[in-house]
C-alpha positions in Angstrom: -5.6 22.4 28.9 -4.3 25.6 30.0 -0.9 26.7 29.1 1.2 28.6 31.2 4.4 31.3 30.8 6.6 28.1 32.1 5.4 25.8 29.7 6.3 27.8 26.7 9.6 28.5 28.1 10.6 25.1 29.1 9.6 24.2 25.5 11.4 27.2 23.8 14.6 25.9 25.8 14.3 22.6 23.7 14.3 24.1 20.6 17.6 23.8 18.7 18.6 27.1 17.8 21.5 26.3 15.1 21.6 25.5 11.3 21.5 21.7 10.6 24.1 21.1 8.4 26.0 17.3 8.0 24.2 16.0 10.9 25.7 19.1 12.9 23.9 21.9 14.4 26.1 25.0 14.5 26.3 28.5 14.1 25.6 31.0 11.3 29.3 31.3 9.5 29.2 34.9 10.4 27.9 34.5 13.8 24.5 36.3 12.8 21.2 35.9 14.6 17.4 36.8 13.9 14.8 36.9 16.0 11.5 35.0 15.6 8.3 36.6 17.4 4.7 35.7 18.8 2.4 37.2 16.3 0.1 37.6 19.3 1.9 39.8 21.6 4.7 41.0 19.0 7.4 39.5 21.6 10.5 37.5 20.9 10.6 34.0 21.4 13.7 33.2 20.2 17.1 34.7 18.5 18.3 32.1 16.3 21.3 31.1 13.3 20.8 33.4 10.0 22.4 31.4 7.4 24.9 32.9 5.1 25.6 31.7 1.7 28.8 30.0 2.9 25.9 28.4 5.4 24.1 26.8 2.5 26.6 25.9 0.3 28.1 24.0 3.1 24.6 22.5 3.2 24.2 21.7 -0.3 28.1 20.3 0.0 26.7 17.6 2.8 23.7 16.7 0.7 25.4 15.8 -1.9 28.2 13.9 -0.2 25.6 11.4 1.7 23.4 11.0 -1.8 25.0 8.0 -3.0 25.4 6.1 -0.2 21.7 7.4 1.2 20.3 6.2 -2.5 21.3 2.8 -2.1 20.2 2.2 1.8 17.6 -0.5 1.6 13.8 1.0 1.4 12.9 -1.3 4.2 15.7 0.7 6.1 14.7 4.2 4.7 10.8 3.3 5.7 11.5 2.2 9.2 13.2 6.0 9.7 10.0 7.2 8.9 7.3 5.3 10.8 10.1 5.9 14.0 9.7 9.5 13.0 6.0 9.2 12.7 5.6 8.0 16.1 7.8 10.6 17.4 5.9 13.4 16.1 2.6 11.9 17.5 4.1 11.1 21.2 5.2 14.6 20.9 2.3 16.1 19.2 1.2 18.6 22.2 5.1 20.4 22.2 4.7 20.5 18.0 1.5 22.5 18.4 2.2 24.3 21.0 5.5 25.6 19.1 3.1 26.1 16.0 0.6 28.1 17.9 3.5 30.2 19.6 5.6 30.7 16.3 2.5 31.1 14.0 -0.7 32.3 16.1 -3.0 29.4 15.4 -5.5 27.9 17.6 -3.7 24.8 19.7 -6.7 22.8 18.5 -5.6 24.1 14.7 -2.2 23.3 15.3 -3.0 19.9 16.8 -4.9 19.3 13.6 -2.0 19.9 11.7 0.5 17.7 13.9 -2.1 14.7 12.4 -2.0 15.9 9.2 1.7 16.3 8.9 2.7 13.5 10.7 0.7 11.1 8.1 2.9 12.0 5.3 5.4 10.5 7.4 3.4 6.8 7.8 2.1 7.0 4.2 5.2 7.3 2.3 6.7 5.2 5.3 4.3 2.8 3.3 5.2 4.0 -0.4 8.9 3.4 0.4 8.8 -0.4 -0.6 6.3 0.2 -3.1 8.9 1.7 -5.9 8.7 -0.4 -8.7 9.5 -0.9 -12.6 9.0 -3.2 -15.4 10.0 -6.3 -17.7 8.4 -6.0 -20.8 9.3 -7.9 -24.4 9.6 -5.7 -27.5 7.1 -5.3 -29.9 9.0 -6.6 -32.6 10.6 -9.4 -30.4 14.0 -8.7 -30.8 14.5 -7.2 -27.3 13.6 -6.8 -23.6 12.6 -3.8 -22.2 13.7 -3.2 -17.9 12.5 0.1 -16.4 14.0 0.9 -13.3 13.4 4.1 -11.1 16.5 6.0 -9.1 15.9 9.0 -6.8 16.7 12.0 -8.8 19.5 13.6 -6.4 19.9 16.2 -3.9 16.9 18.9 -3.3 15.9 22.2 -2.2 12.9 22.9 -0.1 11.4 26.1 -0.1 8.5 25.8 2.6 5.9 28.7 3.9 5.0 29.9 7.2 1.1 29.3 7.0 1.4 25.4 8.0 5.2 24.7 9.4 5.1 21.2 9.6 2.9 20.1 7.7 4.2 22.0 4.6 7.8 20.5 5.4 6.8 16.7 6.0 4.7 17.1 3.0 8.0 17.3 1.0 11.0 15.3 3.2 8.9 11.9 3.6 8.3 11.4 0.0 12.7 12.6 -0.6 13.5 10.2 2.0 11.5 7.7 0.7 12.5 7.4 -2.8 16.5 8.2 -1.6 16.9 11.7 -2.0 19.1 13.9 0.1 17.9 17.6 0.9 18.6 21.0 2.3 15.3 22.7 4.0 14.9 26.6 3.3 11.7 27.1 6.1 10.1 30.4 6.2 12.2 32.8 8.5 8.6 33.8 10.5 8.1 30.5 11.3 11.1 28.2 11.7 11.2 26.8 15.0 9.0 24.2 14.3 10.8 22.8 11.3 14.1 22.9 13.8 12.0 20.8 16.5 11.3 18.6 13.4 14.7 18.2 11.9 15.8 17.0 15.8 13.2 14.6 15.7 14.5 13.0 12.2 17.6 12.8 13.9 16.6 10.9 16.9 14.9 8.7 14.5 18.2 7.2 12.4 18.2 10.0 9.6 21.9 9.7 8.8 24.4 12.6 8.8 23.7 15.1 5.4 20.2 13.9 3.8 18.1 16.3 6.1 20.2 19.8 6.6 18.4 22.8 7.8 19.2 26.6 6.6 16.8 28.9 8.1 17.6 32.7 6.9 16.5 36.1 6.6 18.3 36.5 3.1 16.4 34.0 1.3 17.6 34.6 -2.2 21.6 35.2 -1.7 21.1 31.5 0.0 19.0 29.7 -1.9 19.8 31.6 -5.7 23.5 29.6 -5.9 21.9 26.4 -4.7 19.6 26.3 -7.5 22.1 27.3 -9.7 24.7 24.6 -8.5 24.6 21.7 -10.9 24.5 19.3 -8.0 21.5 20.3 -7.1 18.8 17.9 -9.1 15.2 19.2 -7.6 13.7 22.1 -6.3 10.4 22.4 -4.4 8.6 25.6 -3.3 5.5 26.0 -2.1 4.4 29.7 -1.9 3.2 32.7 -4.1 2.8 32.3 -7.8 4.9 35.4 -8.4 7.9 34.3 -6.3 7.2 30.4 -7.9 7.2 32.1 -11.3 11.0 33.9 -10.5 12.2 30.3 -9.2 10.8 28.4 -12.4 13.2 30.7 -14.4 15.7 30.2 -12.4 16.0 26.5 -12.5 15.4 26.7 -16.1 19.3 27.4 -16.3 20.5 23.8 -14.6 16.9 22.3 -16.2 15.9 21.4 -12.4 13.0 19.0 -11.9 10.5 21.3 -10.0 7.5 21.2 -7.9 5.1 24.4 -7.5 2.6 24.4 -5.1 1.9 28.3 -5.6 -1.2 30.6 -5.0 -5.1 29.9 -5.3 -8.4 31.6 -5.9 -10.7 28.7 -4.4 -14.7 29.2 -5.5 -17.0 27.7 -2.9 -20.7 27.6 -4.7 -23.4 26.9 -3.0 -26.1 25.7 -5.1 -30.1 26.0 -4.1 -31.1 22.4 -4.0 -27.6 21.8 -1.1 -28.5 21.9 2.4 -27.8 24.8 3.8 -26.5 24.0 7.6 -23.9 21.8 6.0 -22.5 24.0 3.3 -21.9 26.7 6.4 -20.1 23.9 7.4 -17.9 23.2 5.1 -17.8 27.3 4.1 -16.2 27.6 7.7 -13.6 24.8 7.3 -12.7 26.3 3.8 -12.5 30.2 4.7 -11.8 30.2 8.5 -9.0 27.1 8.6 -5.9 28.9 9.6 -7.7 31.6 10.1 -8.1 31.7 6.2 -4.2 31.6 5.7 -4.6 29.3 3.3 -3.7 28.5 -0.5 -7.0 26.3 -0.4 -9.4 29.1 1.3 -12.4 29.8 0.3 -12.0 33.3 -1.8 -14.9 33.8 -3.3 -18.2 32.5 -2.0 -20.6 31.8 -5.1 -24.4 31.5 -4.0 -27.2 31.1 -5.9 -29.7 33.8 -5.7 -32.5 32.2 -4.5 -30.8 30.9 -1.5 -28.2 33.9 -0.9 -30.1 35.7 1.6 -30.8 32.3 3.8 -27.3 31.6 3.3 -25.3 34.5 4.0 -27.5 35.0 7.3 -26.4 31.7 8.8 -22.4 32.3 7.4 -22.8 35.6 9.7 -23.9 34.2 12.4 -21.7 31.6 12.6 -18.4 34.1 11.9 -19.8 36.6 14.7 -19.4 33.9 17.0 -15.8 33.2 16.4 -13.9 33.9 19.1 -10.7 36.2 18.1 -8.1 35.3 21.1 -4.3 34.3 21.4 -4.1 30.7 20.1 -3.3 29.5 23.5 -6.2 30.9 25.2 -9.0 28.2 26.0 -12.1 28.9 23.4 -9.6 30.4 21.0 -11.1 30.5 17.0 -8.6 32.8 15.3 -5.3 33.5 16.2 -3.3 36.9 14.9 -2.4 37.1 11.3 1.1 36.1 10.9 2.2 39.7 10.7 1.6 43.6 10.2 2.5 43.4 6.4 -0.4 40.8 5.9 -3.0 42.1 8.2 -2.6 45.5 6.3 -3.3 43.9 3.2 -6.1 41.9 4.2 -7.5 45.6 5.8 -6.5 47.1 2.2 -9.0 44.3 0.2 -11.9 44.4 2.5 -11.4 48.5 2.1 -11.1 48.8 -1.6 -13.9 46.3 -1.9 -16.4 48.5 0.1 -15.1 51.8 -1.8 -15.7 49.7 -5.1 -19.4 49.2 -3.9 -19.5 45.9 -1.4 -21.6 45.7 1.4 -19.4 45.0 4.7 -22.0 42.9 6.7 -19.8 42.2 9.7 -16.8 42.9 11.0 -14.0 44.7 8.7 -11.6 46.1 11.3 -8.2 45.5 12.9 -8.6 44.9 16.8 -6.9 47.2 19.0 -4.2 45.6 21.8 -1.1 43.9 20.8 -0.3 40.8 17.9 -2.0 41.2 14.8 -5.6 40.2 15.1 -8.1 41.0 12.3 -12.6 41.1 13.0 -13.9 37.9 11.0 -15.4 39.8 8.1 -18.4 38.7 5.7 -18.6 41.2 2.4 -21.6 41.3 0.1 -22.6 42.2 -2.9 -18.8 42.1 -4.1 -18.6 44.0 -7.7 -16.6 41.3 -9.9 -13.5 43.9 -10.6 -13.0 44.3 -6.8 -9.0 43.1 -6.0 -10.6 41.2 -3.3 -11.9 38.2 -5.8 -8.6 38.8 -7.8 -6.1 38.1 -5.5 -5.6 35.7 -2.4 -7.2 37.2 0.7 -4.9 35.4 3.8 -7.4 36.5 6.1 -10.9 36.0 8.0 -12.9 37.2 5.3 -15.7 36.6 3.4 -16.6 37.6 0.1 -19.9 36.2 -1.2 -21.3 37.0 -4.6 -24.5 35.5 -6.6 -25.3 33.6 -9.5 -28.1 32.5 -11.3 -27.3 29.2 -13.1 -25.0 26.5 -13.2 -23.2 27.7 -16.6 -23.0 30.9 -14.5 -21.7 29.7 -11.4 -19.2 27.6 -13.6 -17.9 30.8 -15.6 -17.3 32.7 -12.6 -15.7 29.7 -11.0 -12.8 29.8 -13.9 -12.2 33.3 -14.3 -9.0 33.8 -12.4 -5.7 32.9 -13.1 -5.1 30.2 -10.8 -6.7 26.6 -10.6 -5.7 25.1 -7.2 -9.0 24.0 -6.1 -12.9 24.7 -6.0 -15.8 23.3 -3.6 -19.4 23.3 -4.4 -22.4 22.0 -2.5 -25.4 20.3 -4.1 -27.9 17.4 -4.2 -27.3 16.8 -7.5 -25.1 14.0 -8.3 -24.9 14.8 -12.6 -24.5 18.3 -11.3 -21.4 17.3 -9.1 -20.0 15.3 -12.3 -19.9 18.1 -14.3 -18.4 20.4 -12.2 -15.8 18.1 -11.6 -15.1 17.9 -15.4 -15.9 21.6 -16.0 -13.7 23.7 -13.1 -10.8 24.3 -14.2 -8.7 22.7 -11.2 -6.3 20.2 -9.5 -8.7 19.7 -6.7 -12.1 19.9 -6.2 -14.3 19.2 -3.0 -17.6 18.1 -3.5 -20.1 18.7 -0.5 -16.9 19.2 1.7 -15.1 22.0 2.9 -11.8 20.0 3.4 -10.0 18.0 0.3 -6.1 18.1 2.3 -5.1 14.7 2.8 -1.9 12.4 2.5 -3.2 10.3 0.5 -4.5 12.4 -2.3 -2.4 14.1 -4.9 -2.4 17.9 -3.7 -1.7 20.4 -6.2 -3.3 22.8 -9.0 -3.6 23.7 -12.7 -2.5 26.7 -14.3 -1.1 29.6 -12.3 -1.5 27.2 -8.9 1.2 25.2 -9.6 3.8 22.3 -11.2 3.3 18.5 -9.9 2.0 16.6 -6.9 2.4 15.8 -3.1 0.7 13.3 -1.3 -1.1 10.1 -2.8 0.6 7.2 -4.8 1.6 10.8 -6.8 3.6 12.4 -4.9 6.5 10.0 -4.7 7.0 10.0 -8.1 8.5 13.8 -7.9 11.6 12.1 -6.1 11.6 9.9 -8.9 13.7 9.4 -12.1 13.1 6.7 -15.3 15.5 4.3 -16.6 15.5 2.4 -19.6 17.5 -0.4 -20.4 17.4 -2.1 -23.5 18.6 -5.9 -23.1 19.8 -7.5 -26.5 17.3 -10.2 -27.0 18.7 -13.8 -25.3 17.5 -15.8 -28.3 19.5 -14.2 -30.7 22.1 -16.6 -30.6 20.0 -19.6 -32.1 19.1 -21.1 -28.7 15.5 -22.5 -28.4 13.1 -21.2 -25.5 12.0 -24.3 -23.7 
């Protein structure tokens, strides 16, 4: 399908351009604007509401007036809101990728990938809705009965990134509306449009007035720091860096928030000599190159086993040099444009200080000329282990592949990094895939696979990666708060059971 000037315009004309805010979309409170652009050709798309912090304390004001009477709608009322939703976003999946691609610079077929993913958090927790449950229990000692009941914990912040737009937002809203929560939405000012599109469809499908409000703003902090530090907020979300996750921890700490942290990664993919090859360039593709590698669950360091590394890293070449580097909308398109300047200079400042530290750049290793922000797909070897490139994430098309000699090897070099979001490895050998699944230090771990995202699996990491779960039977349970009531026993009074 070839997209034309006209289509994205017709499209950007049905984009809501306001705040979301009681089940109104209006201005900025100051009238401000900012301006979101095409990371492929640096242009504007569109000028949009910059929310003030009168803008989200009116937010936080509207998600706290519809909590109580949004906690006690029916679940069978709460999950029919998200299967109509569900259905929405997949009749309309071509406009949500398209706006992704535009906003964002991924491939359409990327983006379209991410329309299913992020739609199915909508029909899974759609499914989890009815599912909330407790318990009758008799006392050990027989002198009482125990009822454990579960209530949604309250109104919520969500912090989401740019990297995956919807995905990264449904992810979060299904499971709050599911259990009863209200929310206010903080999306990431380069890519809000699609979270806007998003909070129109929730609309259209019966969200009532105040549980979804959207504040989209270029001064995160002075909007979001006197939300979290309102006592009616009750839950904060944030998925993002580790060093901003580790400034909002603190934060919350003051009104003793319930959080969720979905923060940074260092992902090991090891490739072991006994795996097949052809498939673990495979999954080494989907695990660096999704998203052009701006990812949390990238492939960062690429751990091969010396015997094999040679065979290996020849076919991970080949298959990167024929990536084609184009504007996501271009037919044949592989990798978009990094999000922005500030990130493809980083990405250019790793691959650089890993070659000055002694790395071999085997291909690529170069910004491309023209406008948007596109970076060569870049393989490294040889990487020296104190190179910043295997330290920190990448967010980029790159490569770095480094070799081991054993499994107790491949296993230490695995774990030596702060974070712990996930790992993959490739191997025949079954014990060998137990104990790396006992012995990596991490939330996830993907085992002859390149992929491990999906809605109905507890995402999240260990360590510096992160606080709780989305996704899965899991992920509900975040919206979720435990209460006990202890019933005098009914027998007390002399009466006989019969």
């Amino acid at each position: 399908m070839t997209i034309t000037a006209t289509d994205e315009q017709a499209l950007l004309a049905r984009v809501p351009t306001g705040l979301l805010i009681g089940g109104e979309w209006r201005d900025a409170s100051d009238g401000g604007t900012f301006d979101v652009h095409d990371p492929s050709t640096g242009q504007v798309l569109l000028s949009i509401a910059d929310a003030t912090p009168a803008d989200g304390e009116a937010a936080l004001s509207a998600a706290a007036a519809a909590q109580k009477s949004w906690a006690k709608t029916p679940p069978r009322v709460r999950a029919e809101i998200l299967r109509s939703a569900f259905e929405a976003v997949t009749a309309r999946a071509d406009d949500f990728a398209l706006i992704m691609t535009l906003e964002m610079g991924k491939p359409l077929a990327e983006a379209k990938g991410e329309v299913s993913y992020g739609a199915e958090f909508l029909r899974w927790f759609s499914e989890e809705t009815a599912r909330i449950s407790g318990r009758f229990a008799t006392s050990p000692d027989g002198n009482s009965r125990l009822l454990v009941t579960k209530r949604p914990v309250g109104p919520c912040l969500f912090i989401t990134p740019w990297n995956f737009p919807l995905a990264m937002a449904t992810r979060k809203i299904a499971p709050a509306i599911a259990a009863g929560c209200t929310m206010v939405l903080k999306p990431a000012a380069l890519t809000p449009l699609t979270a806007l599109m998003f909070a129109q469809v929730m609309q259209e499908a019966g969200l009532p007035a105040g549980v979804l409000n959207v504040v989209q703003t270029t001064s995160a902090g002075a909007v979001t720091g006197p939300l979290i530090a309102d006592s009616r907020l009750r839950k904060l979300s944030f998925t993002g860096s580790t060093e901003v996750g580790r400034r909002l921890i603190k934060t919350a700490a003051d009104q003793v928030l319930r959080v969720s942290m979905e923060l940074g990664g260092n992902a090991p993919f090891v490739v072991f000599e006994d795996a097949d090859l052809d498939k673990a360039v495979d999954g080494a593709m989907q695990a660096k190159m999704r998203n052009g590698g701006e990812a949390c669950t990238a492939a960062n360091r690429i751990l091969v086993q010396e015997t094999v590394a040679e065979e290996f890293t020849a076919k991970l070449i080949e298959r990167m040099r024929t990536h084609t580097v184009a504007r996501g909308t271009e037919p044949g398109s592989k990798i978009g444009p990094l999000v922005d300047e500030g990130t493809r200079t980083k990405v250019h400042d790793l691959v650089s200080d890993a070659v000055s530290a002694g790395a071999t750049l085997a291909l690529g290793g170069e910004r491309i000329d023209g406008p948007g922000y596109f970076y060569e797909p870049t393989v490294l070897t040889n990487v020296p282990a104190h190179a910043r490139i295997l330290q920190e994430e990448v967010f980029g098309p790159v490569a770095p592949i480094i070799t081991f000699a054993t499994e107790a090897e491949a296993i230490r070099l695995s774990n030596d990094t702060e974070f712990g979001l996930v790992a993959y490895a490739y191997t025949r050998d079954l014990n060998r895939g137990f104990r790396l699944a006992e012995e990596l230090e991490v939330g996830m771990f993907g085992l002859n696979t390149g992929i491990v995202s999906n809605p109905a699996a507890p995402f999240g990491g260990v360590k510096q990666s992160g606080i709780g779960r989305e996704g899965g039977h899991e992920g509900i349970e975040e919206y979720l708060e435990i209460r006990y009531v202890g019933i005098a026993d009914p027998f007390a009074d002399g009466q006989d059971s019969v």
